[in-house]
PDB file with SEQRES, HELIX, SHEET and CRYST1 records, atoms N, CA, C and O in Angstrom:
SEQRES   1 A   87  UNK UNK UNK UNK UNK UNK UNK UNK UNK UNK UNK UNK UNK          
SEQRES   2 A   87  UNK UNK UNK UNK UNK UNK UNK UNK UNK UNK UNK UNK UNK          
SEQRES   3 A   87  UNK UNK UNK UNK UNK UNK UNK UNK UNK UNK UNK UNK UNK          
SEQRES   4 A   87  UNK UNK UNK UNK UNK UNK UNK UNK UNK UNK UNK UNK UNK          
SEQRES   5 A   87  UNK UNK UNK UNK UNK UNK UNK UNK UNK UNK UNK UNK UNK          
SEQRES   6 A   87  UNK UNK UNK UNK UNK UNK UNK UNK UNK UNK UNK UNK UNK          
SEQRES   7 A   87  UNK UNK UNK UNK UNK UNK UNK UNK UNK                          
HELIX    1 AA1 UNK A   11  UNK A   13  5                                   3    
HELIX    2 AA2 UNK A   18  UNK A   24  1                                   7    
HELIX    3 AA3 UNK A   26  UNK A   32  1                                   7    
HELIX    4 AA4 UNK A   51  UNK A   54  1                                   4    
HELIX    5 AA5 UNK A   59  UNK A   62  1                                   4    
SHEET    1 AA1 4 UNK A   2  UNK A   4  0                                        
SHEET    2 AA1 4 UNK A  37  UNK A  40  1                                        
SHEET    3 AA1 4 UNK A  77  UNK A  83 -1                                        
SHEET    4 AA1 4 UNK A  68  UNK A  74 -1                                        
CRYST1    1.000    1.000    1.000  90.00  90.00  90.00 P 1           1          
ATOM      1  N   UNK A   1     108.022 189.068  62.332  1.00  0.00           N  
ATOM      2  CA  UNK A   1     108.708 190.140  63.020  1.00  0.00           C  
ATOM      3  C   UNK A   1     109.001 191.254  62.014  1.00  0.00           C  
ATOM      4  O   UNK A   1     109.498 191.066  60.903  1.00  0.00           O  
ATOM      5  N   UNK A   2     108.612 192.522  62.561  1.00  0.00           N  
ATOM      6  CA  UNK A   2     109.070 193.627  61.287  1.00  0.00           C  
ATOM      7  C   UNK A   2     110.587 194.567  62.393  1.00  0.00           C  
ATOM      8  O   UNK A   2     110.877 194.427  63.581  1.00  0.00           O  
ATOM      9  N   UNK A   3     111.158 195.381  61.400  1.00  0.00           N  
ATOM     10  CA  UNK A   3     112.532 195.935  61.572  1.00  0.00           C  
ATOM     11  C   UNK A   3     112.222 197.241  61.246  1.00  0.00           C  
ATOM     12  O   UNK A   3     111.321 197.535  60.459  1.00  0.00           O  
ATOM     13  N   UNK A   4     113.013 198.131  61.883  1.00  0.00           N  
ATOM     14  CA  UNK A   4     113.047 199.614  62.211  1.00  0.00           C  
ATOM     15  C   UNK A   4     114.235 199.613  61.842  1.00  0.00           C  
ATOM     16  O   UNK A   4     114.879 199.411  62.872  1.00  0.00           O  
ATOM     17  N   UNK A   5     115.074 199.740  60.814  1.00  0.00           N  
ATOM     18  CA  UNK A   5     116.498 199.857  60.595  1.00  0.00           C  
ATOM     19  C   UNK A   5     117.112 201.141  60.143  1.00  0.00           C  
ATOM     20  O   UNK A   5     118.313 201.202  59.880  1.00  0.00           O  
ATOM     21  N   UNK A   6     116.248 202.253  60.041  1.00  0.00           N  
ATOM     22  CA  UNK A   6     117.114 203.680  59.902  1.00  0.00           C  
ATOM     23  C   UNK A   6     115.784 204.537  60.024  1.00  0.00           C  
ATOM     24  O   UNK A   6     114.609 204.202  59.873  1.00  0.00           O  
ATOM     25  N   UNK A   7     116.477 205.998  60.413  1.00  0.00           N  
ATOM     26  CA  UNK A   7     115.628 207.253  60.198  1.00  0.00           C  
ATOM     27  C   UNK A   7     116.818 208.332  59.610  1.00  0.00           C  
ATOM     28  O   UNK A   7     118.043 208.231  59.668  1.00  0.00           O  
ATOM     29  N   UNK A   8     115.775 209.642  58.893  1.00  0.00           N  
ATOM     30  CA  UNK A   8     116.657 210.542  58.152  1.00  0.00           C  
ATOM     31  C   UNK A   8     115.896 211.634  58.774  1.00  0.00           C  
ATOM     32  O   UNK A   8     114.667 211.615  58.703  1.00  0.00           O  
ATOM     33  N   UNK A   9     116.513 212.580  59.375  1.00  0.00           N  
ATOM     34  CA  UNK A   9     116.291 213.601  59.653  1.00  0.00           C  
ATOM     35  C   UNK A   9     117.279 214.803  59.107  1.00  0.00           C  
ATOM     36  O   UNK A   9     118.452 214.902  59.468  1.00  0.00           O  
ATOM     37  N   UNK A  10     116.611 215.733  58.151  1.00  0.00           N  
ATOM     38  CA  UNK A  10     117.433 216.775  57.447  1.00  0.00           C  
ATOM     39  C   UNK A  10     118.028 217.491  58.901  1.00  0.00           C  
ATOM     40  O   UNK A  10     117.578 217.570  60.044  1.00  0.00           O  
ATOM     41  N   UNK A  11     119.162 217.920  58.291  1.00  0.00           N  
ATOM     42  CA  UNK A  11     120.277 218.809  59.092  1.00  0.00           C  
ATOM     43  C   UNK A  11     119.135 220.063  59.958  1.00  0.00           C  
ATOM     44  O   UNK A  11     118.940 219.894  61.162  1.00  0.00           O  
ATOM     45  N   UNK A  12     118.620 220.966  59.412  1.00  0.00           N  
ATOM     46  CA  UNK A  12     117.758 221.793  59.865  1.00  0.00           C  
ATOM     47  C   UNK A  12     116.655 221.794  60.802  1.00  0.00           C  
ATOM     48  O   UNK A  12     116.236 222.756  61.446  1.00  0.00           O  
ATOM     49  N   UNK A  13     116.172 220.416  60.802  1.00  0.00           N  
ATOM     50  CA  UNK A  13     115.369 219.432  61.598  1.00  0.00           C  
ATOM     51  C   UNK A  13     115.811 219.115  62.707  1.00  0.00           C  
ATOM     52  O   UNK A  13     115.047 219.400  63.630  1.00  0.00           O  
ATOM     53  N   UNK A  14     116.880 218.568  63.029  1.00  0.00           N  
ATOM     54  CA  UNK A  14     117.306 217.781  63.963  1.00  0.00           C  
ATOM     55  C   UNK A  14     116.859 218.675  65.274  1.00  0.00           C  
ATOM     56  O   UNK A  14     116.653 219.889  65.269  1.00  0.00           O  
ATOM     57  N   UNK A  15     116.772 217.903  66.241  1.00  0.00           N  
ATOM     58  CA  UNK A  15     116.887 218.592  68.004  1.00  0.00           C  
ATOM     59  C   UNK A  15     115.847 218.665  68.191  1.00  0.00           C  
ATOM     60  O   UNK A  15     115.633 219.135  69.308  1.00  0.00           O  
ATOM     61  N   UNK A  16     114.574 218.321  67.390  1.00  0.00           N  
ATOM     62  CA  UNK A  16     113.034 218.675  67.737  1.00  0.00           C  
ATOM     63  C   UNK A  16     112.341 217.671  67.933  1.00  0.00           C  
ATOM     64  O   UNK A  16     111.140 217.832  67.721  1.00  0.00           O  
ATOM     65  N   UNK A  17     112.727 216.491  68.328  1.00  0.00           N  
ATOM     66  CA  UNK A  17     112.165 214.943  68.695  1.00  0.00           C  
ATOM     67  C   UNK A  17     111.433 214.076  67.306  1.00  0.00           C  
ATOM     68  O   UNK A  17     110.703 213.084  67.314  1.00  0.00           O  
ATOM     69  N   UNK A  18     111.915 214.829  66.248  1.00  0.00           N  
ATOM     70  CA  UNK A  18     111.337 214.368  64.991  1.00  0.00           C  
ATOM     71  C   UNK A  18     111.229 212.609  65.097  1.00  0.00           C  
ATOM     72  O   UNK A  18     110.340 211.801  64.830  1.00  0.00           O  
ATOM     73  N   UNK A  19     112.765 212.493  65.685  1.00  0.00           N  
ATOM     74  CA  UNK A  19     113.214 210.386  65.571  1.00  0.00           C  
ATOM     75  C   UNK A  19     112.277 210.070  66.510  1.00  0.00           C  
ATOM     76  O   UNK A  19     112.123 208.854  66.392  1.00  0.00           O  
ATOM     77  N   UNK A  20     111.589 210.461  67.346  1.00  0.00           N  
ATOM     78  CA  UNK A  20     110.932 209.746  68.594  1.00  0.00           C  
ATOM     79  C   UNK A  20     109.490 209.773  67.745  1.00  0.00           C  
ATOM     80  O   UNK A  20     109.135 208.701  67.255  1.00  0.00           O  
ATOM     81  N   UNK A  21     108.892 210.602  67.608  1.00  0.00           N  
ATOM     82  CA  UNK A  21     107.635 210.934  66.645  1.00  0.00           C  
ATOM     83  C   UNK A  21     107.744 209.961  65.351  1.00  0.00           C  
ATOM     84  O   UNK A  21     106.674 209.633  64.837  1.00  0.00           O  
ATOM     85  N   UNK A  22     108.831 209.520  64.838  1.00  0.00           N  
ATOM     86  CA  UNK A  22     108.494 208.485  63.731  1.00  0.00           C  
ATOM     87  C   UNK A  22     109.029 207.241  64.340  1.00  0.00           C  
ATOM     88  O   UNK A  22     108.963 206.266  63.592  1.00  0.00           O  
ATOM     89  N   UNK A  23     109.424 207.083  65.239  1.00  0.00           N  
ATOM     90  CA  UNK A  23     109.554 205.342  66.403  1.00  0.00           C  
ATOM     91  C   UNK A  23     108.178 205.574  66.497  1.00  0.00           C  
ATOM     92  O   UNK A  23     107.529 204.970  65.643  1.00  0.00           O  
ATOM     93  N   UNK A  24     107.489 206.313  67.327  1.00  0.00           N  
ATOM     94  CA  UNK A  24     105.418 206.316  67.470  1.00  0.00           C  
ATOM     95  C   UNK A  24     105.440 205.700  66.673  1.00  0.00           C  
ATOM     96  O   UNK A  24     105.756 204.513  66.761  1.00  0.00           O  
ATOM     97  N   UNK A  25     105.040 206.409  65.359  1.00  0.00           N  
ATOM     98  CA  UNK A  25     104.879 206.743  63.997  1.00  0.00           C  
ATOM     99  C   UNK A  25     104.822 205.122  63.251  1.00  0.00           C  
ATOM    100  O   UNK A  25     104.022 204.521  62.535  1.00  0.00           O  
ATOM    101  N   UNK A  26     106.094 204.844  63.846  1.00  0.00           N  
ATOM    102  CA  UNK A  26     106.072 203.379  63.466  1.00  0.00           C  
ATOM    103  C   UNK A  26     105.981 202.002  63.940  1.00  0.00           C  
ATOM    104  O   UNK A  26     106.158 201.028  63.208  1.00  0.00           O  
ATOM    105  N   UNK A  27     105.700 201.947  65.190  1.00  0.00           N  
ATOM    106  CA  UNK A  27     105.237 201.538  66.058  1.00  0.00           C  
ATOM    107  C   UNK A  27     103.525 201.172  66.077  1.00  0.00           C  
ATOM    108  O   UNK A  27     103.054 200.058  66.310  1.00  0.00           O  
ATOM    109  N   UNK A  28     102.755 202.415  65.770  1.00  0.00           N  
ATOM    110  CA  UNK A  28     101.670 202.315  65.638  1.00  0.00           C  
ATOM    111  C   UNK A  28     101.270 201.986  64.350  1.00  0.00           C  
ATOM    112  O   UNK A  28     100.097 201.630  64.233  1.00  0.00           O  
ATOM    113  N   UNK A  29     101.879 202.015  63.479  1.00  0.00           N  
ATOM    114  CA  UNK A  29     102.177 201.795  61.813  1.00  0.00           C  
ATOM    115  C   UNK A  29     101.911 200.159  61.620  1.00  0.00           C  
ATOM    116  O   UNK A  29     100.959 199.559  61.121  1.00  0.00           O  
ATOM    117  N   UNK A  30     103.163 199.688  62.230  1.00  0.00           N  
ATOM    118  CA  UNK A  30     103.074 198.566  62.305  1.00  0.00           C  
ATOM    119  C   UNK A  30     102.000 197.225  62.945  1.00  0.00           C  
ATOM    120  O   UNK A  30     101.640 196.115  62.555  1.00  0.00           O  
ATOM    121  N   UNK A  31     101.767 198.122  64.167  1.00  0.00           N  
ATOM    122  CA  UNK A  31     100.984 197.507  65.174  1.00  0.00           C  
ATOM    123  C   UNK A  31      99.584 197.467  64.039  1.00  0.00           C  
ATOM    124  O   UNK A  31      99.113 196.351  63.817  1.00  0.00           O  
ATOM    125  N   UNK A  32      98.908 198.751  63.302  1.00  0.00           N  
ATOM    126  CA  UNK A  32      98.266 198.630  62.739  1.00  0.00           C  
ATOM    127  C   UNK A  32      98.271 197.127  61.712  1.00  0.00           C  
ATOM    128  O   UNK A  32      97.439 196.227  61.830  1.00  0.00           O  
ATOM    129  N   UNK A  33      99.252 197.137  60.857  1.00  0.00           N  
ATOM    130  CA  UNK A  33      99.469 196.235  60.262  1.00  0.00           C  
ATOM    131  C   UNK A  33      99.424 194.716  60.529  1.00  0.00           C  
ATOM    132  O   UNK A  33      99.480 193.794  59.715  1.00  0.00           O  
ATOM    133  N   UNK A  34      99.295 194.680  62.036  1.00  0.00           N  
ATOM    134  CA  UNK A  34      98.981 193.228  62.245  1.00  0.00           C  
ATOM    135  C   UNK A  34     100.399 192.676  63.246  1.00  0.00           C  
ATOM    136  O   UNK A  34     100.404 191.750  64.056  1.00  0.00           O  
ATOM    137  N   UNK A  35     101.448 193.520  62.894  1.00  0.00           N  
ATOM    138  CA  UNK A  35     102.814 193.114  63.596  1.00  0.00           C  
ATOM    139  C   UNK A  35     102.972 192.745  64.972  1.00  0.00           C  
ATOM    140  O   UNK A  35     102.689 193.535  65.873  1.00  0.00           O  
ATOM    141  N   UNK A  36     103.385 191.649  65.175  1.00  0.00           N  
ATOM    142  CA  UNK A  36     103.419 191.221  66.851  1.00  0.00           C  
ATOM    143  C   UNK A  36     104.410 191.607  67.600  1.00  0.00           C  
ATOM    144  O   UNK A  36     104.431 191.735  68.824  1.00  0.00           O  
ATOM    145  N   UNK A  37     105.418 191.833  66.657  1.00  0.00           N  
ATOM    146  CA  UNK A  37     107.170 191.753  67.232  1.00  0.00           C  
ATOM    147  C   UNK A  37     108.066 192.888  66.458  1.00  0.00           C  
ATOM    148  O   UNK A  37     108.522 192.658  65.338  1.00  0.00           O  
ATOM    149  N   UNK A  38     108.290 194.157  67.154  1.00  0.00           N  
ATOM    150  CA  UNK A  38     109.633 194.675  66.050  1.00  0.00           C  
ATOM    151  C   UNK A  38     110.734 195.226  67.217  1.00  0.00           C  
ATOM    152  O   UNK A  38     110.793 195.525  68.410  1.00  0.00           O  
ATOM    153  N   UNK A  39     111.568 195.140  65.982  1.00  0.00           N  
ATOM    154  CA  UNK A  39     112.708 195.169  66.558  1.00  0.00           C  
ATOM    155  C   UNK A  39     113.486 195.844  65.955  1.00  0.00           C  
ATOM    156  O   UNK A  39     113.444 195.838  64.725  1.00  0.00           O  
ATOM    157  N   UNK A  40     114.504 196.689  66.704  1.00  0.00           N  
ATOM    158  CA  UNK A  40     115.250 197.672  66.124  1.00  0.00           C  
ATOM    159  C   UNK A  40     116.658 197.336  66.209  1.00  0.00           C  
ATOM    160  O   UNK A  40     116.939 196.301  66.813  1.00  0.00           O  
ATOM    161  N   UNK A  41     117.653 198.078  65.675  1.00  0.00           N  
ATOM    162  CA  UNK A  41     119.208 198.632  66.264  1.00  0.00           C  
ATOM    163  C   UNK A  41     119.759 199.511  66.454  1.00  0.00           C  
ATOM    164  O   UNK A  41     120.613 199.864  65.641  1.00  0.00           O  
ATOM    165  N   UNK A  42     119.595 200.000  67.221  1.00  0.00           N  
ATOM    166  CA  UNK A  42     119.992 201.697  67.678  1.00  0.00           C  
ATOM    167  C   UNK A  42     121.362 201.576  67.730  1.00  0.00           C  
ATOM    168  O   UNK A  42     121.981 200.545  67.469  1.00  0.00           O  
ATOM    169  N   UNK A  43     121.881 202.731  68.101  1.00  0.00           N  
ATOM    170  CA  UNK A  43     123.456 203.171  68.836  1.00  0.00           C  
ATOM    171  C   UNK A  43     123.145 203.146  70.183  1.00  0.00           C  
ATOM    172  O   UNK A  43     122.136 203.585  70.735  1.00  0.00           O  
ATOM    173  N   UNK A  44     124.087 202.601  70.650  1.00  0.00           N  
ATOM    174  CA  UNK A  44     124.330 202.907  72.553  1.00  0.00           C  
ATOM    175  C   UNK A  44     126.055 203.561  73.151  1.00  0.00           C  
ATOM    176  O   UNK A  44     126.962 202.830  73.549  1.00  0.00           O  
ATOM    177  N   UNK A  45     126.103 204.878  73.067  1.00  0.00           N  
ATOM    178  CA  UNK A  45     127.517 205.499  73.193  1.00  0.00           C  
ATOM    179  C   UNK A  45     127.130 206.451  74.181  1.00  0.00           C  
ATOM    180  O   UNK A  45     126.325 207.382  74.182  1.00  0.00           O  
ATOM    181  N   UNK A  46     128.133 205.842  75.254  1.00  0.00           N  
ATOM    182  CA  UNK A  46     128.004 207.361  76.282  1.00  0.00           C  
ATOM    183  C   UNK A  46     128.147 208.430  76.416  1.00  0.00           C  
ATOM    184  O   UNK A  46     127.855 208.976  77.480  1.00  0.00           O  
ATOM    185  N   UNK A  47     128.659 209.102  75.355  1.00  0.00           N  
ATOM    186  CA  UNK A  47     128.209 210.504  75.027  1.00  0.00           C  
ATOM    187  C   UNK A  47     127.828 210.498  73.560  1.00  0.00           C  
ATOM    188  O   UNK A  47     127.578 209.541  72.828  1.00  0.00           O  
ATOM    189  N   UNK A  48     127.849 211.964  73.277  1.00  0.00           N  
ATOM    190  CA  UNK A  48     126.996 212.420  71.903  1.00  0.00           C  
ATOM    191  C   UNK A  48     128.515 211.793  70.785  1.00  0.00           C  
ATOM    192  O   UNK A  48     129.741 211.703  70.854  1.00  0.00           O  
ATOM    193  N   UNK A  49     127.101 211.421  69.591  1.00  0.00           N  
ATOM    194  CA  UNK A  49     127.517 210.581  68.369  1.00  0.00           C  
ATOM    195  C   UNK A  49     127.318 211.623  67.155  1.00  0.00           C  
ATOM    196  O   UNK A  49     126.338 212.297  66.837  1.00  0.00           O  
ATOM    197  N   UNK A  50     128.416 211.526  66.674  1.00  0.00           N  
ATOM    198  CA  UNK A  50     128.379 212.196  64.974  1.00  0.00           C  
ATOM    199  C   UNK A  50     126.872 212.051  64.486  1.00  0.00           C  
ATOM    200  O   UNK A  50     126.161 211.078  64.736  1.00  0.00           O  
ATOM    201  N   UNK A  51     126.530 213.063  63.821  1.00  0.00           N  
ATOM    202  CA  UNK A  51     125.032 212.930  63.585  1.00  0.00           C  
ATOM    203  C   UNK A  51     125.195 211.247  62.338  1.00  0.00           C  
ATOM    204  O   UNK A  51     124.578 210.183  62.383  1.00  0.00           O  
ATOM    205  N   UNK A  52     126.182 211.689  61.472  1.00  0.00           N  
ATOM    206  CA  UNK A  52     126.638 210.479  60.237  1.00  0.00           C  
ATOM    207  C   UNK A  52     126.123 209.043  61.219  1.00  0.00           C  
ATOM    208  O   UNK A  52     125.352 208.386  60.520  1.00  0.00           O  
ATOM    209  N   UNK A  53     126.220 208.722  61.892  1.00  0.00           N  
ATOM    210  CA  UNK A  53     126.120 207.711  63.030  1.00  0.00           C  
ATOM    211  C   UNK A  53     125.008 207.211  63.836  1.00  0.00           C  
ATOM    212  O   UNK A  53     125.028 206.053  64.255  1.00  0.00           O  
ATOM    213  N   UNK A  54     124.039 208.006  64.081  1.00  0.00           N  
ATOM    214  CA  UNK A  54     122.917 208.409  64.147  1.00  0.00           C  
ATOM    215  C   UNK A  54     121.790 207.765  63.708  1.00  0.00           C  
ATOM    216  O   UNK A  54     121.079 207.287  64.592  1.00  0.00           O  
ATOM    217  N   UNK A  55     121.422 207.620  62.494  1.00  0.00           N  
ATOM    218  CA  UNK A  55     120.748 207.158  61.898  1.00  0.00           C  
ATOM    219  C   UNK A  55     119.598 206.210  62.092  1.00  0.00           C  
ATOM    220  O   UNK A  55     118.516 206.161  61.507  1.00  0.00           O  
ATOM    221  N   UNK A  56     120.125 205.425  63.113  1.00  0.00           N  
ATOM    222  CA  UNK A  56     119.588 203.960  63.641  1.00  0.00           C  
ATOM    223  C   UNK A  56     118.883 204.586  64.700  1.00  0.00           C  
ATOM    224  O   UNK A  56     118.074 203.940  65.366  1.00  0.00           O  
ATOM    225  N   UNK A  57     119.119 205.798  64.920  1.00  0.00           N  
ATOM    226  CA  UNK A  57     118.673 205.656  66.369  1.00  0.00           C  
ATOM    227  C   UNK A  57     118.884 205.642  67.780  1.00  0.00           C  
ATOM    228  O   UNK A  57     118.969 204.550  68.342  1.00  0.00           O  
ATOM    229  N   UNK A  58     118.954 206.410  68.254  1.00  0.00           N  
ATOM    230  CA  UNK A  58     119.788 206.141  70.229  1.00  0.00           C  
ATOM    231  C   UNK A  58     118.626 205.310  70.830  1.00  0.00           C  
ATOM    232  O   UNK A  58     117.418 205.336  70.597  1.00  0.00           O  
ATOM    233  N   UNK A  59     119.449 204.491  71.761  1.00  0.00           N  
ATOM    234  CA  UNK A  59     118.845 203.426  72.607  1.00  0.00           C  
ATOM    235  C   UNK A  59     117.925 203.689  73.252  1.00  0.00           C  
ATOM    236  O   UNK A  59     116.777 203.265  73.118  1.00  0.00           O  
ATOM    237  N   UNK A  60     118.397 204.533  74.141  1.00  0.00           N  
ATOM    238  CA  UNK A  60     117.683 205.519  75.101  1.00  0.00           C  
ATOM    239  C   UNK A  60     116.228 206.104  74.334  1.00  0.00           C  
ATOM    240  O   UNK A  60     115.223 206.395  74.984  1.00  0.00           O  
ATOM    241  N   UNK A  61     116.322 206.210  72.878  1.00  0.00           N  
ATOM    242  CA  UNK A  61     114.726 206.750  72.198  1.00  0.00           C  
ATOM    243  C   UNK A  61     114.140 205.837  72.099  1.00  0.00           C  
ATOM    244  O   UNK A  61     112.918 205.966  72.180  1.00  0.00           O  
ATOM    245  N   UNK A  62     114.805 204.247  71.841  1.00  0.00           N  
ATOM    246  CA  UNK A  62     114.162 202.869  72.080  1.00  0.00           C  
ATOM    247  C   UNK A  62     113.795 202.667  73.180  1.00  0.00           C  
ATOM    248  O   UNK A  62     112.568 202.565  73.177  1.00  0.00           O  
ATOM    249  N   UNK A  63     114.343 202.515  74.456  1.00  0.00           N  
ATOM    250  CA  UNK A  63     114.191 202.108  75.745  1.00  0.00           C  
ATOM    251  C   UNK A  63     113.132 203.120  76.262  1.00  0.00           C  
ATOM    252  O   UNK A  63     112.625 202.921  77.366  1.00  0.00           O  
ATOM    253  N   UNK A  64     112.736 204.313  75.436  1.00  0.00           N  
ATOM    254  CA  UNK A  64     111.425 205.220  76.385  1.00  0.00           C  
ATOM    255  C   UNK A  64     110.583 204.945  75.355  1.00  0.00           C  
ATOM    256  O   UNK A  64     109.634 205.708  75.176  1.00  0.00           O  
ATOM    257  N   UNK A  65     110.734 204.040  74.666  1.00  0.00           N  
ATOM    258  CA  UNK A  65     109.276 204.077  73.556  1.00  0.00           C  
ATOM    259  C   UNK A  65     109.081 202.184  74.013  1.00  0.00           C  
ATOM    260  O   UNK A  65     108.385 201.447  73.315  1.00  0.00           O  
ATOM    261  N   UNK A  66     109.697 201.769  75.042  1.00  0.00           N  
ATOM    262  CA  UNK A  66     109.108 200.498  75.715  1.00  0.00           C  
ATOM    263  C   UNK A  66     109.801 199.383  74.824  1.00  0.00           C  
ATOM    264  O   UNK A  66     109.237 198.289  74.865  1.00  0.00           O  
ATOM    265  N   UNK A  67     110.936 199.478  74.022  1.00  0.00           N  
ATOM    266  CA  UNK A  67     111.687 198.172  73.792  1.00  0.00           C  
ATOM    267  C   UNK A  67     112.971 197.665  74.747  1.00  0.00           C  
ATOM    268  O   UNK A  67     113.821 198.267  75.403  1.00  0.00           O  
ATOM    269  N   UNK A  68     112.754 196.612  74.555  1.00  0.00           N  
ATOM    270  CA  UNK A  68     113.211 196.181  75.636  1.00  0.00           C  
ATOM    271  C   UNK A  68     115.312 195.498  74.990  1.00  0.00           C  
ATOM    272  O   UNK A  68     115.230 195.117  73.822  1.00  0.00           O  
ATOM    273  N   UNK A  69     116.213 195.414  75.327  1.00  0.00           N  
ATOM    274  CA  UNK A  69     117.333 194.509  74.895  1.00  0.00           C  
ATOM    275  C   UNK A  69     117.702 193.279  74.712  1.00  0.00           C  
ATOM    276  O   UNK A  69     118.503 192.694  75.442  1.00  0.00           O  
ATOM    277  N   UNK A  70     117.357 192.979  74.098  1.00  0.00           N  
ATOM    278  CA  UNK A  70     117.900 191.510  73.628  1.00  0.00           C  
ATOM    279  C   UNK A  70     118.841 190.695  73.185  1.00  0.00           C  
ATOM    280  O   UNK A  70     118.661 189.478  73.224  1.00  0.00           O  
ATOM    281  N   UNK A  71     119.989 191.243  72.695  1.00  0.00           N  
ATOM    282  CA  UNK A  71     121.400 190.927  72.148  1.00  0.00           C  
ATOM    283  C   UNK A  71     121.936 192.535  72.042  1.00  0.00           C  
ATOM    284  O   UNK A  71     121.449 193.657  71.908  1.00  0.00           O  
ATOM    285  N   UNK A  72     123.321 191.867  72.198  1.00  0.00           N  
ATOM    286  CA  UNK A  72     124.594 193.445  71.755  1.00  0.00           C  
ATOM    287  C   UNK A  72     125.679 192.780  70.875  1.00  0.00           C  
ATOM    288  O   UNK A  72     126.666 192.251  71.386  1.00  0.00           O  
ATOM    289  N   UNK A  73     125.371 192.838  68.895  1.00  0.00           N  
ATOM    290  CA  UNK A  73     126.631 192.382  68.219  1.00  0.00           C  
ATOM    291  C   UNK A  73     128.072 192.966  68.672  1.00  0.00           C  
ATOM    292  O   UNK A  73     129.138 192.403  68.425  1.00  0.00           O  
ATOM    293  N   UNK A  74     127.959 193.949  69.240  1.00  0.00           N  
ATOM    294  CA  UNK A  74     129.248 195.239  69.345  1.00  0.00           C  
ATOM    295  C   UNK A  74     129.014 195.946  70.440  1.00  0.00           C  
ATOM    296  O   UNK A  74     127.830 196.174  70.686  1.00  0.00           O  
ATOM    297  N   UNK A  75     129.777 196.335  71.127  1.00  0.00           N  
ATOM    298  CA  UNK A  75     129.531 197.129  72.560  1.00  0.00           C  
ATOM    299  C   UNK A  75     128.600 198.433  72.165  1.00  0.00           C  
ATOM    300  O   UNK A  75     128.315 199.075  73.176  1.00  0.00           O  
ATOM    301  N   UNK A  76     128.281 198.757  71.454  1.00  0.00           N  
ATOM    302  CA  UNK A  76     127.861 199.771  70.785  1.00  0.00           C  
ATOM    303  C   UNK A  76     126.758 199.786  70.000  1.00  0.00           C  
ATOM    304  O   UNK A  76     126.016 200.699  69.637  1.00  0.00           O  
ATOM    305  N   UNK A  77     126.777 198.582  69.792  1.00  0.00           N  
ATOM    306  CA  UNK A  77     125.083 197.959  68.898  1.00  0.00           C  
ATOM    307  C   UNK A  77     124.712 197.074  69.523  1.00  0.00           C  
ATOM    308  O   UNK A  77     125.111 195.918  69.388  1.00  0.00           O  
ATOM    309  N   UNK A  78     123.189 197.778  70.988  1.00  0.00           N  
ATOM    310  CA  UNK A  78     122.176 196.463  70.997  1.00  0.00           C  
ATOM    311  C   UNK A  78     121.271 196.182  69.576  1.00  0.00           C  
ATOM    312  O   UNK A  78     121.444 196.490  68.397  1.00  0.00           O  
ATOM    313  N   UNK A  79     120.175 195.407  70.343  1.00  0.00           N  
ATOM    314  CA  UNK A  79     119.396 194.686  69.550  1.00  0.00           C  
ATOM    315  C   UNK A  79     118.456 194.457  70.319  1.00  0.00           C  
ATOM    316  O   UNK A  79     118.338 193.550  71.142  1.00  0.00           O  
ATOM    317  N   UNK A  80     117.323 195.820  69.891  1.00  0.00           N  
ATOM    318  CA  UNK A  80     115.741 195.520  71.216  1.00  0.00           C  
ATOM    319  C   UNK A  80     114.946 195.142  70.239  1.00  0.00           C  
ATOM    320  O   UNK A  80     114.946 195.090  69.009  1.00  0.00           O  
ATOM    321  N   UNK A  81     113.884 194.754  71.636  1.00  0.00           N  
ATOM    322  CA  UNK A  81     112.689 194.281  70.862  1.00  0.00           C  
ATOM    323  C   UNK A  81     111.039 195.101  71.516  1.00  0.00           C  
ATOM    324  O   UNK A  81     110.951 195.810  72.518  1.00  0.00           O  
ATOM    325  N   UNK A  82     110.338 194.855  70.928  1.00  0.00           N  
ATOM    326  CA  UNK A  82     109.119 195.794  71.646  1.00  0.00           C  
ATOM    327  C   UNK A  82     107.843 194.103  71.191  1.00  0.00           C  
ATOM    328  O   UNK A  82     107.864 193.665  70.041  1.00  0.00           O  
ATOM    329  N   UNK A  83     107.032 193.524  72.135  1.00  0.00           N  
ATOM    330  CA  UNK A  83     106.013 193.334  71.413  1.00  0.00           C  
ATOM    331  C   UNK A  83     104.877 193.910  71.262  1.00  0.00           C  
ATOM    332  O   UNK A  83     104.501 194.765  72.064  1.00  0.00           O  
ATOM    333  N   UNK A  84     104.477 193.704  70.687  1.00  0.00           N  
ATOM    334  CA  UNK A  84     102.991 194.441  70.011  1.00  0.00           C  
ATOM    335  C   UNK A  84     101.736 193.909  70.306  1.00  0.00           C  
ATOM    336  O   UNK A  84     101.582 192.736  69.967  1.00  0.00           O  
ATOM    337  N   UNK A  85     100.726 194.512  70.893  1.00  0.00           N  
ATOM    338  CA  UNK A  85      99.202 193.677  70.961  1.00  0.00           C  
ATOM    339  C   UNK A  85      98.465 194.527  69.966  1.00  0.00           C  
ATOM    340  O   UNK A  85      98.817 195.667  69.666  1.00  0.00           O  
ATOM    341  N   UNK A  86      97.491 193.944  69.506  1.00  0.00           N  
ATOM    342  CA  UNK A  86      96.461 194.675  68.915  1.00  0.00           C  
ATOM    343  C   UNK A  86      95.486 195.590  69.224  1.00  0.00           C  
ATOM    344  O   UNK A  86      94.685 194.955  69.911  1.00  0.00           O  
ATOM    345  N   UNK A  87      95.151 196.555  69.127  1.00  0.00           N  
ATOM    346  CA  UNK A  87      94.199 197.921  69.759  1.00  0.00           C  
ATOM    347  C   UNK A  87      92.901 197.477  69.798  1.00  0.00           C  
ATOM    348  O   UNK A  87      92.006 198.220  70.199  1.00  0.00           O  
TER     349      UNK A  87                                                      
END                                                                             
């Protein structure tokens, strides 16, 4: 199983779907690599989150790039998963 555990998007950047383009990015990265299973931890907050907070990811950019939920440590942190087939 491989892990998606942060993205950095400079201040100037942000608002232009940069985080969704490197979920692809890595997604297909991985898939290349042979990976069957990844899995992320996003944020899940019903409204907008301090960018500081961010980092991981909103759910919602997980849940449209086809991972699915699998555990929640914290009302606020799931735990998806996507599997992977080979191209």
């Amino acid at each position: 199983m491989w892990s998606i555990v942060c993205f950095f998007v400079r201040r100037e950047a942000r608002g232009r779907g940069l985080s969704r383009r490197m979920l692809r990015a890595a997604v297909d990265y991985a898939r290349s690599r042979g990976a069957r299973l990844l899995e992320g931890y996003p944020v899940d907050k019903p409204g907008p989150s301090h960018p500081d907070f961010m980092f991981f990811g909103a759910k919602s950019m997980y849940d449209t790039a086809g991972f699915t939920e699998v555990a929640r440590r914290r009302p606020t942190r799931p735990v998806v998963r996507r599997t992977l087939r080979p191209r």
